[in-house]
Phi, psi and omega in degrees: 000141203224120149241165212262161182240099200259153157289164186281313201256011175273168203259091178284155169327092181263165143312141191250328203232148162295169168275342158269333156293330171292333174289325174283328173275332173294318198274341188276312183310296214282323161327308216278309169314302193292335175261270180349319173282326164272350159286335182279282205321275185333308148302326171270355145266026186254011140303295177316319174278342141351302189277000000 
């Protein structure tokens, strides 16, 4: 067995996001993408037809 050689003064690593906040940032990020292609879809046929 090899132990690790921790320093006195280092800083561990906390979680910044829960695993349901992240989950939660994911699902909103992939909404806000998922309308933003449809409003560009949208504008751009509502140009074509347009013409």
């Amino acid at each position: 067995m090899v132990r690790m050689n921790v320093l006195p003064k280092s800083i561990e690593r906390r979680s910044l996001l829960s695993v349901s906040e992240s989950l939660q940032l994911m699902l909103a990020f992939g909404g806000f993408t998922l309308t933003l292609i449809t409003t560009i879809v949208a504008i751009l046929n509502y140009k074509d037809k347009k013409k």
